[in-house]
DSSP file (Angstrom, degrees, kcal/mol; ACC not computed):
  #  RESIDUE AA STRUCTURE BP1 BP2  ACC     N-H-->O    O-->H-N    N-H-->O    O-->H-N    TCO  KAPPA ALPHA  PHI   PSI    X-CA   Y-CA   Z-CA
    1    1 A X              0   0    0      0, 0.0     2,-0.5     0, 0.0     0, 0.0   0.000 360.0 360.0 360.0 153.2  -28.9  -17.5   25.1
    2    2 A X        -     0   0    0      2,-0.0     2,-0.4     0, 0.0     0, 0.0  -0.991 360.0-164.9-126.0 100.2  -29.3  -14.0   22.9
    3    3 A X        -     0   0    0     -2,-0.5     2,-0.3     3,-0.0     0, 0.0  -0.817  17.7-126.0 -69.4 132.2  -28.3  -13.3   19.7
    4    4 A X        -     0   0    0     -2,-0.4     2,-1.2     1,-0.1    -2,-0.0  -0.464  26.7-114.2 -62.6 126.0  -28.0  -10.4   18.1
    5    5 A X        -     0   0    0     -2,-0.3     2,-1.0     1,-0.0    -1,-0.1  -0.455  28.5-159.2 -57.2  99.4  -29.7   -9.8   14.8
    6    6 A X        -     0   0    0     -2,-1.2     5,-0.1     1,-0.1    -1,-0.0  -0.628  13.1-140.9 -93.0 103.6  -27.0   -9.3   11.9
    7    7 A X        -     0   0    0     -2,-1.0     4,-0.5     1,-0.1    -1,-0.1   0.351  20.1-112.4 -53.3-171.3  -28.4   -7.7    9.2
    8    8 A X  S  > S+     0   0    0      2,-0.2     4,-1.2     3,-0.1    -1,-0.1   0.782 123.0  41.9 -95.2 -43.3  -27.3   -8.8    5.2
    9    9 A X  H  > S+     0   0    0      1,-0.3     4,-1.2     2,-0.2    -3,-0.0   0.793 111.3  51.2 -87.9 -12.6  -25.6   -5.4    5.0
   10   10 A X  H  > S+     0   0    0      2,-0.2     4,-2.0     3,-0.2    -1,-0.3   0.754 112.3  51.0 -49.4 -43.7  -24.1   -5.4    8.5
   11   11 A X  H  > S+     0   0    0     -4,-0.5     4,-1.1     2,-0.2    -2,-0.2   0.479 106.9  48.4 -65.6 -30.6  -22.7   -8.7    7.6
   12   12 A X  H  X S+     0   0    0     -4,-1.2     4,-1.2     2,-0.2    -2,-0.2   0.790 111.8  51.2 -99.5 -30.6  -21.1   -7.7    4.2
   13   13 A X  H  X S+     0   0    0     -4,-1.2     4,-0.8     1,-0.2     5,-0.2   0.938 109.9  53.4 -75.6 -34.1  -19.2   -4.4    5.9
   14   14 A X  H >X S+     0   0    0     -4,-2.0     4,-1.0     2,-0.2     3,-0.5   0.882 107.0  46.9 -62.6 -31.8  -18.1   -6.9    8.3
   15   15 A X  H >X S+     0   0    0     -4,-1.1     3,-1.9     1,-0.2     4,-0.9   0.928 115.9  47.1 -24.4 -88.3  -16.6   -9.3    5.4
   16   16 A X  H 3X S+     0   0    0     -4,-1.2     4,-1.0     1,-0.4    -1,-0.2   0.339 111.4  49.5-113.8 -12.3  -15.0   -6.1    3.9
   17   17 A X  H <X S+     0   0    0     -4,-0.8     4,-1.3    -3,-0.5    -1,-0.4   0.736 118.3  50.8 -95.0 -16.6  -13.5   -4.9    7.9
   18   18 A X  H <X S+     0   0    0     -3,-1.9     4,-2.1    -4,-1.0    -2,-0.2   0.939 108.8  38.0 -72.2 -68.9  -12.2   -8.4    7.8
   19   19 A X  H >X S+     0   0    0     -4,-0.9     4,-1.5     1,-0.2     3,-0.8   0.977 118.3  52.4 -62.8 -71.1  -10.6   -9.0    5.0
   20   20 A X  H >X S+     0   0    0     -4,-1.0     4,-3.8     1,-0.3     3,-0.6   0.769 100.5  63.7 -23.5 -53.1   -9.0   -5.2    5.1
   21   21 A X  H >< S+     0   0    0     -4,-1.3     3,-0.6     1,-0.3    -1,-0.3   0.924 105.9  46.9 -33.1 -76.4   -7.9   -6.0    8.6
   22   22 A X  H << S+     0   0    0     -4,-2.1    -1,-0.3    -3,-0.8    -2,-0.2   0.524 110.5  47.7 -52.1 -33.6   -5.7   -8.7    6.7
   23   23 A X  H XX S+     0   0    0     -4,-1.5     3,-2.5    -3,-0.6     4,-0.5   0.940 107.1  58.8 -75.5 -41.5   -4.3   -6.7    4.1
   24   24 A X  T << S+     0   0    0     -4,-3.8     4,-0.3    -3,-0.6    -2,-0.2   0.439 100.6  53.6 -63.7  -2.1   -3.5   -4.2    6.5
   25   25 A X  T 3> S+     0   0    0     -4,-0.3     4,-1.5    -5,-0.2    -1,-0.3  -0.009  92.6  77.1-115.4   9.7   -1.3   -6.6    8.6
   26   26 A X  H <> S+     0   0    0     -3,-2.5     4,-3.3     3,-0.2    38,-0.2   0.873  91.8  48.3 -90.7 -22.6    1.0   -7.7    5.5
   27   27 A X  H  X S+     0   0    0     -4,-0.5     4,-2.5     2,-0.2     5,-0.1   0.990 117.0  44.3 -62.8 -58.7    3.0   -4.8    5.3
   28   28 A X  H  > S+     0   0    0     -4,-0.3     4,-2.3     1,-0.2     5,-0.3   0.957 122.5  43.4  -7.9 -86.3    3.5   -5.2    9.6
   29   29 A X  H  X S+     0   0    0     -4,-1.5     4,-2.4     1,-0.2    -1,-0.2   0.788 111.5  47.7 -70.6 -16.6    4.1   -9.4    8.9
   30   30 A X  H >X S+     0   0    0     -4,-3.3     3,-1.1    30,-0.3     4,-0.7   0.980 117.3  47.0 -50.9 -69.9    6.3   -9.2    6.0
   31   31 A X  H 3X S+     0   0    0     -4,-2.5     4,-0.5     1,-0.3    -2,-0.2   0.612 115.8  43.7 -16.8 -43.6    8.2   -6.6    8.1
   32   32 A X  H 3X S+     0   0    0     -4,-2.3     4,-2.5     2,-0.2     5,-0.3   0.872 113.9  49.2 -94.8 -37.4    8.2   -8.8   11.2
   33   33 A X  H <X S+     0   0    0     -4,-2.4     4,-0.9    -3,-1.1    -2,-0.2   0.814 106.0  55.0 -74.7 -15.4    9.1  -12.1    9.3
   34   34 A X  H  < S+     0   0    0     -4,-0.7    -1,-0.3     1,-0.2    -2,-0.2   0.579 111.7  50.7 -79.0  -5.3   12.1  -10.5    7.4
   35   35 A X  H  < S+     0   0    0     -4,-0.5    -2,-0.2    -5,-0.4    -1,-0.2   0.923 117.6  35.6 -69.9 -46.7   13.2   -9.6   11.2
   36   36 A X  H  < S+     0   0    0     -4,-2.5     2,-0.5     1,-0.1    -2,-0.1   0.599 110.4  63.2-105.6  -5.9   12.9  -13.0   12.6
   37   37 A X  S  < S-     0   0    0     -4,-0.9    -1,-0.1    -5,-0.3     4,-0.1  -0.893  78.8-121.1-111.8 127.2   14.0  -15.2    9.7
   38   38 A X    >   -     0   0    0     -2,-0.5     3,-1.1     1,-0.1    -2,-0.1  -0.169  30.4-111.7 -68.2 162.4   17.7  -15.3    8.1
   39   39 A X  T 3  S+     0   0    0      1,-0.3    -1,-0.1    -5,-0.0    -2,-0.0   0.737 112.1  65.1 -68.0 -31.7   18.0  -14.6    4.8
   40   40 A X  T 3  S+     0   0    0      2,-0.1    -1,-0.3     0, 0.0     2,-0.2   0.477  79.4 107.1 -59.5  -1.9   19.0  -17.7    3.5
   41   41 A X    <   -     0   0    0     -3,-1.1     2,-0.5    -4,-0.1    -4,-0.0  -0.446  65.7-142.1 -53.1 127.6   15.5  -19.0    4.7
   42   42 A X    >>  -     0   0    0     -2,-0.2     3,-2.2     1,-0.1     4,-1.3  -0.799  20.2-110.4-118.4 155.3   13.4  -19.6    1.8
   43   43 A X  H 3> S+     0   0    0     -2,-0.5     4,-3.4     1,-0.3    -1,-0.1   0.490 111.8  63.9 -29.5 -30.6    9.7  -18.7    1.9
   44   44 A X  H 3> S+     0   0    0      1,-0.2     4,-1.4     2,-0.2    -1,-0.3   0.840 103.5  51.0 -54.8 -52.7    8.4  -22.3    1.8
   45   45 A X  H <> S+     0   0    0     -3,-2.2     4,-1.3     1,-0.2    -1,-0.2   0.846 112.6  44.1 -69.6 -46.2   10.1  -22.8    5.0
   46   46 A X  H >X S+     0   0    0     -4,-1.3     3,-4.8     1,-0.2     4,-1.4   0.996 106.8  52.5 -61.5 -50.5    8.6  -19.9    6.6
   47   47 A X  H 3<>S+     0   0    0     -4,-3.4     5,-6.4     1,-0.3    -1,-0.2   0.731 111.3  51.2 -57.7 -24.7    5.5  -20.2    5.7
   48   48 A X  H 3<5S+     0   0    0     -4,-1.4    -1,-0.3     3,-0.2    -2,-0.2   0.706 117.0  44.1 -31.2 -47.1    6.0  -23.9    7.1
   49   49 A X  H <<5S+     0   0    0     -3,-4.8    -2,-0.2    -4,-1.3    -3,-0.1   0.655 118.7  41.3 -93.3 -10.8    7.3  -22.3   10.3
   50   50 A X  T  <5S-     0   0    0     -4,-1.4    -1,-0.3    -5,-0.1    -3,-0.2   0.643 105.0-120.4-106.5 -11.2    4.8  -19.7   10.5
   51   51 A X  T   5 +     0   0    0     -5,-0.4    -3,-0.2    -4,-0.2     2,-0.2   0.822  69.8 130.0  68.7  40.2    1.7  -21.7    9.6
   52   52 A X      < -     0   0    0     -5,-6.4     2,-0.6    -6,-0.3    -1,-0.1  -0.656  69.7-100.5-116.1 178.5    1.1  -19.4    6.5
   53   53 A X    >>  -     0   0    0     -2,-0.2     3,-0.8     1,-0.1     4,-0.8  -0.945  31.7-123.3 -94.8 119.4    0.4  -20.2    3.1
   54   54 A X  H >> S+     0   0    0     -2,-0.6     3,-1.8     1,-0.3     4,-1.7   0.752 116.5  55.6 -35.0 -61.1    3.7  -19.7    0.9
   55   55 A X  H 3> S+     0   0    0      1,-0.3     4,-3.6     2,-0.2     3,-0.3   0.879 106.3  49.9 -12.0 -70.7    1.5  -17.1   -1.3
   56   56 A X  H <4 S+     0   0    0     -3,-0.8    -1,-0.3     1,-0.2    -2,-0.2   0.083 115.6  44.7 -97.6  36.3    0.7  -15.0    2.0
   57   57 A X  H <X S+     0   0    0     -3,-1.8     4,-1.6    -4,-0.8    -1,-0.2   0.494 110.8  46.7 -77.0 -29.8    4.4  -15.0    2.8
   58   58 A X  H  X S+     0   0    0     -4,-1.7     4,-2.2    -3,-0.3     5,-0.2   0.958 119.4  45.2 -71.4 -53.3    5.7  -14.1   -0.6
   59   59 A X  H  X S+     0   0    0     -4,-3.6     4,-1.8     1,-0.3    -3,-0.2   0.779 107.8  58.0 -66.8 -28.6    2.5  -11.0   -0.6
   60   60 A X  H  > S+     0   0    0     -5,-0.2     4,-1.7     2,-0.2   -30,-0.3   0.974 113.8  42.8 -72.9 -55.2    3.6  -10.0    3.1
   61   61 A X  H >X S+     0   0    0     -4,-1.6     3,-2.5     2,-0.2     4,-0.6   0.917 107.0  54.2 -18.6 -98.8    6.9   -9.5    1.2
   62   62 A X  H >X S+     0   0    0     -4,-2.2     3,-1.1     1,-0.3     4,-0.7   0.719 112.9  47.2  14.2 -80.4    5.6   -8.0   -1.4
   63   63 A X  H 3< S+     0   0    0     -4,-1.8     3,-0.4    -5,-0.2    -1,-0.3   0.804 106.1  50.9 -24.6 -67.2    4.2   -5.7    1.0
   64   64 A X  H << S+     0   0    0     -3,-2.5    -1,-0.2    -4,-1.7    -2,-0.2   0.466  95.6  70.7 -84.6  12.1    6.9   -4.8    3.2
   65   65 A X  H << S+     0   0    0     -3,-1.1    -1,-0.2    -4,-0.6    -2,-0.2   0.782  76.6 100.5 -81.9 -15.5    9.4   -3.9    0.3
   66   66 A X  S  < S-     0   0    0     -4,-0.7    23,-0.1    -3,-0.4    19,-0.0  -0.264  91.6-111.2 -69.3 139.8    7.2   -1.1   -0.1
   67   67 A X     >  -     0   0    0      1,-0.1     4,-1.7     2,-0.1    -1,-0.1  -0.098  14.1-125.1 -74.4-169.2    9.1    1.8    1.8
   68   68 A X  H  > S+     0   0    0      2,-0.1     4,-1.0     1,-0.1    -1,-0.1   0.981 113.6  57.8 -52.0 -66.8    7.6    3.3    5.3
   69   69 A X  H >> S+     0   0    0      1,-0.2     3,-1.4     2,-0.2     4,-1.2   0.795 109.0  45.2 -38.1 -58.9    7.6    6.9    3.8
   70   70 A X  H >4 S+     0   0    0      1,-0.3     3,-3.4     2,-0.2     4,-0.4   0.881 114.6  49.6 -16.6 -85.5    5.3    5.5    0.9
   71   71 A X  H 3< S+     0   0    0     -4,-1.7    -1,-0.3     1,-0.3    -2,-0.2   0.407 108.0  51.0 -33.6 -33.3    3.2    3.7    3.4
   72   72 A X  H << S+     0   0    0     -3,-1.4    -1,-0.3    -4,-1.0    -2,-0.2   0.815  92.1  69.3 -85.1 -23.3    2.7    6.8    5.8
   73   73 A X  S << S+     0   0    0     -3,-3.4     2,-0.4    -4,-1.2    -1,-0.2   0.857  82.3  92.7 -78.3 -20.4    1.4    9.5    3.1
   74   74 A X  S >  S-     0   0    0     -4,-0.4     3,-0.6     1,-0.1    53,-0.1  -0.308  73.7-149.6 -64.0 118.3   -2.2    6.9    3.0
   75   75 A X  T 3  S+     0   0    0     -2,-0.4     2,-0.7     1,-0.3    -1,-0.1   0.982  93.9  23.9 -58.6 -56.8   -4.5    8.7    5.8
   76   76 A X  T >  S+     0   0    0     45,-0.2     3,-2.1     1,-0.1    -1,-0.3  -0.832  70.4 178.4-126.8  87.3   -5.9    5.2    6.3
   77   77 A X  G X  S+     0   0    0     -2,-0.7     3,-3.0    -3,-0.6    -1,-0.1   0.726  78.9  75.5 -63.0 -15.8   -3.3    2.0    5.2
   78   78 A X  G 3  S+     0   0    0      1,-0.3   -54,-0.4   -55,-0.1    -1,-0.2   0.720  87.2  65.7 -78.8   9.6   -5.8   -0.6    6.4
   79   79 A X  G <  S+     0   0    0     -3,-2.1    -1,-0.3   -56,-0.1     2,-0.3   0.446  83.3  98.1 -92.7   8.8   -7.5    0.5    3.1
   80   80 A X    <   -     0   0    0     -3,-3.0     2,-0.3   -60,-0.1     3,-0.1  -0.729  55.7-165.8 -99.2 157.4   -4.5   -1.0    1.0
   81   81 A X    >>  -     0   0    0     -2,-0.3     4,-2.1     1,-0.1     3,-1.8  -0.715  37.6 -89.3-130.3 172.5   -4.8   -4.3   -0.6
   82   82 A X  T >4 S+     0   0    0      1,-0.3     3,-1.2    -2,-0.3     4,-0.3   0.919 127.8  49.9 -34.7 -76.9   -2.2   -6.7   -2.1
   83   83 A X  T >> S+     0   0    0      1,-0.4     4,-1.6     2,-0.2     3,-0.9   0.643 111.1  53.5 -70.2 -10.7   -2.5   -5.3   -5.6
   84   84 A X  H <> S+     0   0    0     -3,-1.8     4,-1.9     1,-0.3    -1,-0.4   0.928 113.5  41.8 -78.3 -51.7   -1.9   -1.5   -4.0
   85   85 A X  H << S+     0   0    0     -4,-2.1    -1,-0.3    -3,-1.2    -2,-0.2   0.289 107.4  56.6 -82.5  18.1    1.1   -2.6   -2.3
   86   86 A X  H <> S+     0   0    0     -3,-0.9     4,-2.6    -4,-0.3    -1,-0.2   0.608 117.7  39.5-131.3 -55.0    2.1   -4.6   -5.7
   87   87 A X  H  X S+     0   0    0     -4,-1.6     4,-0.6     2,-0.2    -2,-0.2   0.811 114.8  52.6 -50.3 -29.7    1.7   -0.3   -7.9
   88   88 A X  H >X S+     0   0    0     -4,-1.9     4,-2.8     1,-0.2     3,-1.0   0.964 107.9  46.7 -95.0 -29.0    3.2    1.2   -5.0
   89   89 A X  H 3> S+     0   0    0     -5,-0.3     4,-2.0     1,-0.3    -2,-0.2   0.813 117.6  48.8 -53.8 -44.6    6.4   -1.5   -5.4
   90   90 A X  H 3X S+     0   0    0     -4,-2.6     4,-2.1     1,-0.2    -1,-0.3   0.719 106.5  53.5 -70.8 -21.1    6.3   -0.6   -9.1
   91   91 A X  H <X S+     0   0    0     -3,-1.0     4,-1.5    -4,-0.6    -2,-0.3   0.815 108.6  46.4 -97.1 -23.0    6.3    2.8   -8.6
   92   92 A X  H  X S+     0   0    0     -4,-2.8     4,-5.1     2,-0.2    -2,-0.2   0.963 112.8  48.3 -56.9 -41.9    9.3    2.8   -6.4
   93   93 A X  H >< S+     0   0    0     -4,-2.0     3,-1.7     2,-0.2     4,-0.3   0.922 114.0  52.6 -56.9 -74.0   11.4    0.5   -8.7
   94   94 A X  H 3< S+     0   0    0     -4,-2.1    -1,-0.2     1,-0.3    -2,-0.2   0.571 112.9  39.8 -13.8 -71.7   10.1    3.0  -11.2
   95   95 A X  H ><>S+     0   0    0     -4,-1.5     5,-2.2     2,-0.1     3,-1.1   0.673 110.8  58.2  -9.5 -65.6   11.3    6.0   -9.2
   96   96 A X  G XX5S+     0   0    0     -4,-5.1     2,-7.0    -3,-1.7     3,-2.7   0.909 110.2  48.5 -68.8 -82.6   14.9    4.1   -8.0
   97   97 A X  G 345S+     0   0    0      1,-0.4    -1,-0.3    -4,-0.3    -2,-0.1   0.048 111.1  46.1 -70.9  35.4   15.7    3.7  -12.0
   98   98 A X  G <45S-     0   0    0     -2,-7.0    -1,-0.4    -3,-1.1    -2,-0.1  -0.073 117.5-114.7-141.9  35.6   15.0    7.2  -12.8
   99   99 A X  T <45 +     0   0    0     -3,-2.7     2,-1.2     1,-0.2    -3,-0.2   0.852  61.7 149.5  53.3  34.1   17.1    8.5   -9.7
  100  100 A X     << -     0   0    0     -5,-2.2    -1,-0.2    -4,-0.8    -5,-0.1  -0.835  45.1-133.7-103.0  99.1   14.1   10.0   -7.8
  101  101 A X     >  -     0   0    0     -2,-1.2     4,-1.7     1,-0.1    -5,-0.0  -0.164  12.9-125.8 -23.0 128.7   14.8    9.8   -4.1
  102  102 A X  H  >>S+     0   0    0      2,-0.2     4,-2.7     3,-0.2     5,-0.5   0.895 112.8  59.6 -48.4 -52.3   11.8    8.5   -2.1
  103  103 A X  H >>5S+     0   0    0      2,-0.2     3,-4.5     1,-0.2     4,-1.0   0.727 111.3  42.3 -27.1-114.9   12.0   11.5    0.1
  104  104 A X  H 3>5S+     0   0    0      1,-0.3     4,-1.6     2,-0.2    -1,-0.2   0.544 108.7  53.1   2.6 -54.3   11.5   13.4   -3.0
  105  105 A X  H 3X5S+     0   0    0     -4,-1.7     4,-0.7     1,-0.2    -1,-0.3   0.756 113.0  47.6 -81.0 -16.6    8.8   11.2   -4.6
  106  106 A X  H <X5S+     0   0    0     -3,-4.5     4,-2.4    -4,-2.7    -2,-0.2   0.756 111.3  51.9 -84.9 -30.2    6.6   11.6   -1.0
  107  107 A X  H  X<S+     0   0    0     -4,-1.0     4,-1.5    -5,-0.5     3,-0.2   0.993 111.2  46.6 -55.3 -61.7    7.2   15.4   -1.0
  108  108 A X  H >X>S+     0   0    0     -4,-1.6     3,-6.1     1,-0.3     4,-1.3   0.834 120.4  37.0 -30.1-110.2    5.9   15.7   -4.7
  109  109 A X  H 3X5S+     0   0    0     -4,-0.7     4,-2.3     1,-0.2    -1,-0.3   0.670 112.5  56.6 -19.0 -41.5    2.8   13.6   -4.1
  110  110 A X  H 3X5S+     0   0    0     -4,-2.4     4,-0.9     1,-0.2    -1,-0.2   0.718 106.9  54.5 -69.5 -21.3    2.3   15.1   -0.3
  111  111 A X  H <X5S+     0   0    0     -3,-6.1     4,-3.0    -4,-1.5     5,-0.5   0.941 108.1  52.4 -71.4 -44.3    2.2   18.8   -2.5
  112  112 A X  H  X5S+     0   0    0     -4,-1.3     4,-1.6     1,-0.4    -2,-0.2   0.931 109.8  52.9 -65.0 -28.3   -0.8   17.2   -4.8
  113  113 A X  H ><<S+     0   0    0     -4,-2.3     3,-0.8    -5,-0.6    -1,-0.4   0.997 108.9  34.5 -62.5 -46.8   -2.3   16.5   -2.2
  114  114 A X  H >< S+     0   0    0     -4,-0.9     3,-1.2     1,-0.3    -1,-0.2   0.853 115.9  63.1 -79.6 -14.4   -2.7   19.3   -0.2
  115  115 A X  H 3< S+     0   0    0     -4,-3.0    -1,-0.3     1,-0.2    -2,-0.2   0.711 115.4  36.7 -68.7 -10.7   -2.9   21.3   -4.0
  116  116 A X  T X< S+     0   0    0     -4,-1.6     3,-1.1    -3,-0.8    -1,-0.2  -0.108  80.7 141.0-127.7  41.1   -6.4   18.9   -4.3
  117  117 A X  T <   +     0   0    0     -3,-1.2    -3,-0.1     1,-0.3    -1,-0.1   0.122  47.4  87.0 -92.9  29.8   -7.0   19.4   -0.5
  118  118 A X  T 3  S+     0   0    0      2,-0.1     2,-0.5    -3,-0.1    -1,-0.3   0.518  73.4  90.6-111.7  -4.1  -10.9   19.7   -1.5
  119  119 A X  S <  S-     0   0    0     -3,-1.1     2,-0.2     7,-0.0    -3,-0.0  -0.795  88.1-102.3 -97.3 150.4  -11.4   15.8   -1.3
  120  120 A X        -     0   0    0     -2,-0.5     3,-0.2     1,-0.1     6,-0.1  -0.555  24.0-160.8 -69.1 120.7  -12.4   13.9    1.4
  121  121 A X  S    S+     0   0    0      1,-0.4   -45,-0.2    -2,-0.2    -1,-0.1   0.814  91.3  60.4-118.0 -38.0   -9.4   12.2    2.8
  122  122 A X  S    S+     0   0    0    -47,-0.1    -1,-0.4     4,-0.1     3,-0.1   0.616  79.8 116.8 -75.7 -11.7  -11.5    9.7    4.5
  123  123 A X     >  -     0   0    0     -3,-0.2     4,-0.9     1,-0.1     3,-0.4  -0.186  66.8-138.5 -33.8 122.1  -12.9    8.7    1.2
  124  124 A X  H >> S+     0   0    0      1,-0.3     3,-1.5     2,-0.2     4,-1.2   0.955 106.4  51.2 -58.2 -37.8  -12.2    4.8    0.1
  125  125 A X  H 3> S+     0   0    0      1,-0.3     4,-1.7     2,-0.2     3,-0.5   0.881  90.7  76.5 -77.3 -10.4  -11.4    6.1   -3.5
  126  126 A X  H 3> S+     0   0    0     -3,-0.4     4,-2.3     1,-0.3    -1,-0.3   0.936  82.9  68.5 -58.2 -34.4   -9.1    8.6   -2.3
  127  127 A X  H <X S+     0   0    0     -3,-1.5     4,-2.4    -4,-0.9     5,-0.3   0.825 102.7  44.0 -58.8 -27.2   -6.7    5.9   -1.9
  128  128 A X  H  X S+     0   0    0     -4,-1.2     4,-2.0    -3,-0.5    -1,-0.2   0.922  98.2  59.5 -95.1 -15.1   -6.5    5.5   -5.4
  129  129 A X  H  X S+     0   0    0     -4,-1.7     4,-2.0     2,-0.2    -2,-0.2   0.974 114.0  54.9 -89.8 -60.0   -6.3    9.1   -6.9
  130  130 A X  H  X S+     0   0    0     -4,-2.3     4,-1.4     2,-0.3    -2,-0.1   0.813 102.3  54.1  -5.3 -79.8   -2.8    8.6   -4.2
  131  131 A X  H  X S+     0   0    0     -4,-2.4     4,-0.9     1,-0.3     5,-0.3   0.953 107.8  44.9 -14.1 -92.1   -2.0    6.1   -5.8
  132  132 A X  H  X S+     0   0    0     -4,-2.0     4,-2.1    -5,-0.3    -2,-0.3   0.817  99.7  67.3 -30.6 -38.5   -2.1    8.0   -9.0
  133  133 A X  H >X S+     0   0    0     -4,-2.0     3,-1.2     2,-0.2     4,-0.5   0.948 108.6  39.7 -59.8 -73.7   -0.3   10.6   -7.6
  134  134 A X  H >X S+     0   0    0     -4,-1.4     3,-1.6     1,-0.3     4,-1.3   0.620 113.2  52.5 -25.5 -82.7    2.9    8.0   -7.4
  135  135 A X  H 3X S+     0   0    0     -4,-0.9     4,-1.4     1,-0.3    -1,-0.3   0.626 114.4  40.9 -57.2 -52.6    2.2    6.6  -10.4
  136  136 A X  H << S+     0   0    0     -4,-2.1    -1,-0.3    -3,-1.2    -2,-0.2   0.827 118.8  45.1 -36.8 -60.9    2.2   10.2  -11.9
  137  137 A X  H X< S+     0   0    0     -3,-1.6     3,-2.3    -4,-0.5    -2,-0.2   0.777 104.2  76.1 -67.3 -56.1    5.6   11.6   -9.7
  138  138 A X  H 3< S+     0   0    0     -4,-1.3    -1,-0.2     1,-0.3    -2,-0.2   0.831  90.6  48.2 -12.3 -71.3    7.1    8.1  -10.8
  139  139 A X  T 3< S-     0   0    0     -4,-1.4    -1,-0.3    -3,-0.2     2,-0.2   0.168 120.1 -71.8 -90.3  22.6    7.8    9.1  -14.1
  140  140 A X    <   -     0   0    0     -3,-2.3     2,-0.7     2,-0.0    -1,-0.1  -0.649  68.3 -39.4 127.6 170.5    9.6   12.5  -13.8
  141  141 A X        -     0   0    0     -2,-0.2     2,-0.1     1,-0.1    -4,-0.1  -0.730  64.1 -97.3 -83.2 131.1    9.0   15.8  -12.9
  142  142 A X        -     0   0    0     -2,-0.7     3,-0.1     1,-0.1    -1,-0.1  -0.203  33.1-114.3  -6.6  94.1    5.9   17.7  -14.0
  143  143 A X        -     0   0    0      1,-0.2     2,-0.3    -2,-0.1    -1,-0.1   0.139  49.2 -90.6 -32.8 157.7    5.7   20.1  -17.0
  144  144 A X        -     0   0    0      1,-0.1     3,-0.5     4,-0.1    -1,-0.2  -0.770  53.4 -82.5 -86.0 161.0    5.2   23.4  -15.9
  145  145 A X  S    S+     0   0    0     -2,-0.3    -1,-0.1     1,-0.3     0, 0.0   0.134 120.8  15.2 -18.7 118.4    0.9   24.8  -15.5
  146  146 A X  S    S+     0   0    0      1,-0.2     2,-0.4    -3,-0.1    -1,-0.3   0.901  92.7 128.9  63.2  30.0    0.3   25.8  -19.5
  147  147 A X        -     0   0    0     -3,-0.5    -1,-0.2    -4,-0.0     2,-0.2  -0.705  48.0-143.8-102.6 173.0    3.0   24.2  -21.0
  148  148 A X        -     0   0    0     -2,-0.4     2,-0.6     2,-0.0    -4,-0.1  -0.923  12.0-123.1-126.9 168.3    2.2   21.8  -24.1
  149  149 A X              0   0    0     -2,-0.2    -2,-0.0     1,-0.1     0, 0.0  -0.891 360.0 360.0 -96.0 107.9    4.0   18.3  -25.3
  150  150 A X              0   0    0     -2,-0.6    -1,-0.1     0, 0.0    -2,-0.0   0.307 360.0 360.0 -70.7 360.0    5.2   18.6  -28.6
């Protein structure tokens, strides 16, 4: 029998495709468990039903409250983790209580983007300057270019 040699740093980028993998399937299994369980179910049970841990049922939740539209503007979602999907959840609720239409709040962000269309979309950290964009779009519209706050 042949084994392959696995290097230290081969070994830690596989950790990190691993674990990603895993965030990237909560949005998917929240999604799939609010399909296939009634609502009077309560998490304990699923996560009973599912084999999960109650945690990574409540965070698959978590997850899938976030809307689609959100979800699609990320060039690569298997880079979001729990605590992304936990900002982008805050920044809808944000968003619903100041009457900004999701629609609305992905056009806005979708603009900054393509206005800051000189980074590298495949970039890890790009996912967070997104981020930022919600968080930004969240709270209202945008002064206009050379205005001041007083």
């Amino acid at each position: 029998m042949m084994r392959d040699a696995l290097s230290l740093s081969d070994a830690r980028q596989l950790a990190v495709d691993i674990q990603t993998a895993k965030e990237h399937t909560l949005h998917e299994l929240g999604k799939r468990l609010r399909l296939m369980y009634p609502e009077d179910m309560n998490q304990s049970e699923i996560a009973a039903a599912e084999g999960l841990s109650a945690a990574k049922v409540t965070r698959a939740f978590q997850a899938a409250a976030v809307p689609d539209e959100i979800i699609a503007v990320f060039p690569n979602v298997s880079e979001l983790s729990i605590s992304d999907y936990r900002s982008l959840l805050e920044v809808t609720d944000k968003a619903r209580a100041k009457h900004i239409a999701t629609d609305a709040l992905v056009d806005c962000v979708r603009s900054r983007m393509e206005e800051n269309a000189s980074y590298d979309l495949d970039e890890p950290a790009y996912k967070n300057r997104i981020i930022s964009y919600f968080r930004a779009e969240s709270e209202g519209p945008r002064k206009a270019a050379g205005s001041k706050k007083s």
